[in-house]
C-alpha positions, -999 to 999 in steps of 0.1 A, spaced: -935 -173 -602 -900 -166 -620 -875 -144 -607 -860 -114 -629 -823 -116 -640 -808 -99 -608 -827 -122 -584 -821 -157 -603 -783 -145 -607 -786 -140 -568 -799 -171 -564 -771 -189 -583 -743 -177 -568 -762 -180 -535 -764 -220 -547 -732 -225 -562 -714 -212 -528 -728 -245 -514 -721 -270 -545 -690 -257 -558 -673 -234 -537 -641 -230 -562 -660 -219 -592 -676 -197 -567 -647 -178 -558 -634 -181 -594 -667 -158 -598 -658 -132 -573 -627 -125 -595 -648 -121 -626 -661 -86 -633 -690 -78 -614 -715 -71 -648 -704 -103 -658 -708 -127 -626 -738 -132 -625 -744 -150 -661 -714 -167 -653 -724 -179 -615 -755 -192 -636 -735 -212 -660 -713 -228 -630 -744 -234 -613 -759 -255 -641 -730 -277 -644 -726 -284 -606 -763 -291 -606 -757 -317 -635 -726 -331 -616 -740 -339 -586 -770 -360 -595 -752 -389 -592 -746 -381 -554 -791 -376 -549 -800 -408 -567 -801 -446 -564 -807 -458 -597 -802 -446 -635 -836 -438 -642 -844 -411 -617 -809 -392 -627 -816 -395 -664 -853 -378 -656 -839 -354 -640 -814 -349 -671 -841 -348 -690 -863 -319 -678 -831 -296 -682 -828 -310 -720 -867 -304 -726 -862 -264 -705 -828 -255 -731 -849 -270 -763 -879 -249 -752 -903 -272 -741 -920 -258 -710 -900 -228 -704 -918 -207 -688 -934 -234 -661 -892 -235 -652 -884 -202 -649 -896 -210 -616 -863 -228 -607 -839 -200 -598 -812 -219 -616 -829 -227 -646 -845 -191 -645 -805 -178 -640 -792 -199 -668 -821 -188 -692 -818 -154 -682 -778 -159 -689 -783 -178 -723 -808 -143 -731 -784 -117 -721 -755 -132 -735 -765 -150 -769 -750 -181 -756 -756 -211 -778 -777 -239 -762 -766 -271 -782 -739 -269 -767 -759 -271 -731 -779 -296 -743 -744 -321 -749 -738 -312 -715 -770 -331 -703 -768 -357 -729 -729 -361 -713 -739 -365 -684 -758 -395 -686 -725 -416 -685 -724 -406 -651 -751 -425 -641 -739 -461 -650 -708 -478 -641 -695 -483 -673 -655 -477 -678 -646 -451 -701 -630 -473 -735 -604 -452 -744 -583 -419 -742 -608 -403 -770 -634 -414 -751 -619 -394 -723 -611 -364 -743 -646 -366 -765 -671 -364 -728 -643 -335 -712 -653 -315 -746 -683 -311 -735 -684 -305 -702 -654 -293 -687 -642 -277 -719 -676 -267 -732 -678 -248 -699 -650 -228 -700 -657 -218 -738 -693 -207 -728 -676 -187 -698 -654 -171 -723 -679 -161 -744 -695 -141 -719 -666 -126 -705 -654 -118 -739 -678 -126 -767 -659 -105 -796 -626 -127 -790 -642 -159 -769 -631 -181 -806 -595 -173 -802 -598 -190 -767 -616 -224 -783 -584 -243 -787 -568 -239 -750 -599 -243 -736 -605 -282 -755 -570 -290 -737 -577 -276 -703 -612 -292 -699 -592 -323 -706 -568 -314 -683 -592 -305 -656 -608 -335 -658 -582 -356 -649 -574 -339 -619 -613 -342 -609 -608 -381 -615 -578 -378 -596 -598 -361 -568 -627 -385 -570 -607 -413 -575 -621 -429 -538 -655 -422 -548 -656 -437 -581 -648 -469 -568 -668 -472 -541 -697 -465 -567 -673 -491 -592 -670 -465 -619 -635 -467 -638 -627 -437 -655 -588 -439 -662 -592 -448 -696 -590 -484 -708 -560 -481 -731 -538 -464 -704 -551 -494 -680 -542 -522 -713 -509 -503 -719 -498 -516 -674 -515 -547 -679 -547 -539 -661 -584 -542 -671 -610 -523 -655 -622 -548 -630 -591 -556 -618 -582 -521 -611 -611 -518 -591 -599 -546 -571 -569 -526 -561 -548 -555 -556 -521 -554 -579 -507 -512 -566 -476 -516 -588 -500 -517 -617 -521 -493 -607 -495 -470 -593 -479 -471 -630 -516 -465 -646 -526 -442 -626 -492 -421 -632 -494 -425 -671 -530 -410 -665 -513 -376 -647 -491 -377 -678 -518 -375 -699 -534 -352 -678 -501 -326 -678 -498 -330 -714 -531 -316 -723 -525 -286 -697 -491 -278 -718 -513 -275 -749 -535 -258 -732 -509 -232 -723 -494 -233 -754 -526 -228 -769 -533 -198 -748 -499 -176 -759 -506 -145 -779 -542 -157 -792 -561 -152 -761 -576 -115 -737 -573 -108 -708 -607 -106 -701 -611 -146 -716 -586 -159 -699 -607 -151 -662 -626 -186 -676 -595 -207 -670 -594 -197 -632 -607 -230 -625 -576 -243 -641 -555 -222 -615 -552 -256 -595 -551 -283 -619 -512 -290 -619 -509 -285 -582 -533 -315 -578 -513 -333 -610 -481 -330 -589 -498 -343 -560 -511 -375 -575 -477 -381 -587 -460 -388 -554 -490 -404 -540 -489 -431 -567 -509 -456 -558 -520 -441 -522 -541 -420 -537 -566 -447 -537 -572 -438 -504 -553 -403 -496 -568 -373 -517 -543 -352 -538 -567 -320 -531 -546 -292 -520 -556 -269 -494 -588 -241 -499 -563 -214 -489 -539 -227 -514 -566 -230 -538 -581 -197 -535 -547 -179 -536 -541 -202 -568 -567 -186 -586 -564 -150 -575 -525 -151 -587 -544 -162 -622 -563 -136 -619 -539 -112 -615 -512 -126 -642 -540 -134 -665 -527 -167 -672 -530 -201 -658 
């Protein structure tokens, strides 16, 4: 049985309280009319994030990637309007003419979270944030602000970059317990490091100097971001960059952690995080 628009948008923000409680609140800031597409949106992509976490091998995760590809591409849509989340997203993608190729990258994206392959390269880095940290906040712009959501394309390509490197950052612990690299080979080449020694963690001067060449790449993206963002984007688009709100608070963490942050997590605090994100809200600017 599939749930109307007002109960699957329920249901996501009911969900996404549990699997990502900062894009949560980043909803409760957006315009009420608008939430609930968005909460869908945010939901998708936390459900896509954390399969990793639920499985024990590829194939399972890259199933479950699958049946969201085959629902946006229309293939058994209607048996998955069942799924509150999927019913939420389709009812968002409906409602707001959102694109779904875009969605669709997102899945394919994703799929590089199931191996423990190292990311190559810087472009690498910046090619899988575009679409799905940046992709996100470009769809969220185009709901909150679909006649001006274009003029917001450019900031958000350099905060999804951004954004992930804090994330990395953040999960830095739990990507090498699982032996995933994601600091980008080049920055590891440029201190002397390959991947598999890095995940040793033996050599922390190394590291420490990678790991603070990756912040720098991290806060030079969030300048262009914010650059990008000067007299070319609304107010209304700029509530899809209040997940940014925290990004250079955990930058400037990782920075005087160094190398500790292999074990000591840069995360600042909820209330910090939350207050973050209202000021955004409030200054319309991140």
């Amino acid at each position: 049985m599939s749930l109307d628009r007002s109960g699957a948008y329920e249901a996501c923000l009911a969900t996404l309280r549990t699997t990502d409680i900062d894009r949560y609140l980043a909803c409760l800031l957006m315009p009420e009319e608008r939430r609930g597409a968005v909460a869908a949106l945010y939901a998708f992509n936390a459900e896509l994030a954390r399969i990793r976490d639920i499985i024990r091998e590829p194939l399972p995760g890259e199933i479950r990637l699958q049946w969201w590809r085959d629902m946006l591409e229309g293939e058994g849509e209607g048996d998955s309007l069942a799924n509150p989340l999927a019913a939420g997203l389709i009812h968002a993608i409906d409602e707001h003419s959102l694109p779904r190729q875009p969605l669709v990258a997102m899945t394919e994206a994703r799929i590089f979270d199931l191996y423990d392959d190292p990311v190559d390269s810087t472009a690498m880095f910046e090619g899988y944030a575009g679409e799905t940290a940046s992709a996100l906040i470009q769809l969220t712009a185009m709901i909150l602000d679909p006649e001006h959501a274009q003029k917001a394309s450019d900031a958000a390509g350099h905060a999804g970059i951004a954004q992930l490197v804090a994330g990395s950052l953040l999960l830095l612990p739990t990507h090498m317990r699982r032996h995933q690299v994601y600091v980008p080979g080049d920055i590891l080449a440029a201190t002397g490091l390959t991947a598999e020694a890095f995940l040793r963690g033996g050599d922390r001067p190394r590291i420490g100097a990678s790991l603070s060449a990756f912040i720098g790449f991290g806060r030079d993206h969030l300048r262009k971001a914010r650059q990008a963002s000067v007299g070319t984007m609304t107010p209304e688009a700029s509530l899809a960059f209040l997940p940014i709100a925290s990004v250079e608070g955990v930058l400037d963490r990782a920075g005087k952690l160094g190398a500790d942050i292999l074990t000591t997590s840069p995360q600042q605090s909820q209330l910090r995080r939350q207050w973050n994100m209202w000021r955004a809200s409030r200054k319309r600017r991140f």
